[in-house]
C-alpha positions as CSV (number, residue, x, y, z in Angstrom):
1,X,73.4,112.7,78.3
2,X,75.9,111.1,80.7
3,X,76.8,108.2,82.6
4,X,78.0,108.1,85.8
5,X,79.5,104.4,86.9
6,X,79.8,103.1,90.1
7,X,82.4,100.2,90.2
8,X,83.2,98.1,93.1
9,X,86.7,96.2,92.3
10,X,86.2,92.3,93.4
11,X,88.5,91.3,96.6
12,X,89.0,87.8,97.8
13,X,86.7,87.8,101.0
14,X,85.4,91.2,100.5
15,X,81.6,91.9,101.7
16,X,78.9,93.1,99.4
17,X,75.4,92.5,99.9
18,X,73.9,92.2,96.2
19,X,70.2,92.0,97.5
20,X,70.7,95.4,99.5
21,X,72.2,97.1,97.1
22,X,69.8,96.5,94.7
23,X,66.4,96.5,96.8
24,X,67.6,99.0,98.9
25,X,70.6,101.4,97.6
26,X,69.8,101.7,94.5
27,X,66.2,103.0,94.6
28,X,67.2,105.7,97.6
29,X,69.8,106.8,95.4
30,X,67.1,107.0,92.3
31,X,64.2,109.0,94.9
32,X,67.4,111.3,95.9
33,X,68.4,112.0,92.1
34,X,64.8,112.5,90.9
35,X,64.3,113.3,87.5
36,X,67.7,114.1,86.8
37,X,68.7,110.1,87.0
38,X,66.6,109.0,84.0
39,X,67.0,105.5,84.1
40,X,69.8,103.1,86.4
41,X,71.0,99.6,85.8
42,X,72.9,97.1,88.7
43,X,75.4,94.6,87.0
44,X,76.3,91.8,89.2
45,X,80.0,90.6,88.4
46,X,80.0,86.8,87.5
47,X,83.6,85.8,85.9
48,X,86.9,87.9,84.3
49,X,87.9,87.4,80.8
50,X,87.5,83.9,81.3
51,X,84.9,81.7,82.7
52,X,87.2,80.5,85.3
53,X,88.7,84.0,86.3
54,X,87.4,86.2,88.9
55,X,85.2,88.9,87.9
56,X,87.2,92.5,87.8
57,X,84.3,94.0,89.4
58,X,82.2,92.1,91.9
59,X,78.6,95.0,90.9
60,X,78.5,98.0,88.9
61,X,75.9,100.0,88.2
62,X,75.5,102.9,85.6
63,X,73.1,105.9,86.2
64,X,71.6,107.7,82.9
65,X,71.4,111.3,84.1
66,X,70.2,114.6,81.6
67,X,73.9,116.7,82.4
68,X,77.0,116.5,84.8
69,X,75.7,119.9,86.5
70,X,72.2,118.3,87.0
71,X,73.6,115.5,88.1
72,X,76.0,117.4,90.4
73,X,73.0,119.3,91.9
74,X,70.5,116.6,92.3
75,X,73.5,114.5,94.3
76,X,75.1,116.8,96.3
77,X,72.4,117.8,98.7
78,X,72.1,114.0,99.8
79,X,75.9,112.9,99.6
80,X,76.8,112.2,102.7
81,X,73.1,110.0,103.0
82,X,74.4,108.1,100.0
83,X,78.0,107.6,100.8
84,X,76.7,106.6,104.7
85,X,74.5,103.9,103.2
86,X,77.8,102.4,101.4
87,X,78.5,100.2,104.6
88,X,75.7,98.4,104.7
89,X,75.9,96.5,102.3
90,X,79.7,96.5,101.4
91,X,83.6,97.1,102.5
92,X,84.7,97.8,99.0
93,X,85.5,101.7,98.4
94,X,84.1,102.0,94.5
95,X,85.2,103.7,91.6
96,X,83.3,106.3,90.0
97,X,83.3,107.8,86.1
98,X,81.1,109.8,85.0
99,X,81.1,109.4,80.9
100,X,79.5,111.1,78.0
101,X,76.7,108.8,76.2
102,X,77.5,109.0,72.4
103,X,75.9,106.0,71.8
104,X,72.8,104.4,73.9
105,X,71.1,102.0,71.6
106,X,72.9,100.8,68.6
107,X,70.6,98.1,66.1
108,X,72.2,96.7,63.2
């Protein structure tokens, strides 16, 4: 299983529509990934390593997919869709990981 995060670094006066990305984006994104995309989540960034401190990443959001190659082949097909969709709801270029899940759930 992997992860593949989609960061977008905070910037004083930077636009990001949190309401758009969330009602919007992120559930084309989910259609266009199918089955492959087994679950997403959308962080919104609220504060740094401080309370007072700007938050390093003004959203994030994670996407639980089966394989990198599934992932790859779901995505590719509707990439430029997905990327075009970007500005309307934010100037901020994101970062993206993808990451191996060794751990999803941990209970003590």
């Amino acid at each position: 299983m992997i992860k593949v995060s989609v960061m977008y670094p905070y910037a004083a006066g930077a636009r990001f529509d949190h309401v758009y990305y969330r009602e919007t984006h992120m559930p084309m994104v989910k259609q266009r990934l199918g089955d492959v995309c087994l679950y997403y989540t959308v962080d919104k960034g609220i504060s740094g390593g401080t309370a007072d401190a700007d938050p390093v990443y003004v959203a994030k959001c994670d996407f639980i997919c089966t394989s990198v190659e599934a992932y790859l082949a779901a995505r590719t097909p509707h990439a430029l869709e997905i990327r075009g969709d970007i500005a309307n709801y934010t100037n901020i270029q994101p970062v993206v990981q993808i990451s191996e899940v060794v751990v999803e759930r941990a209970e003590v």
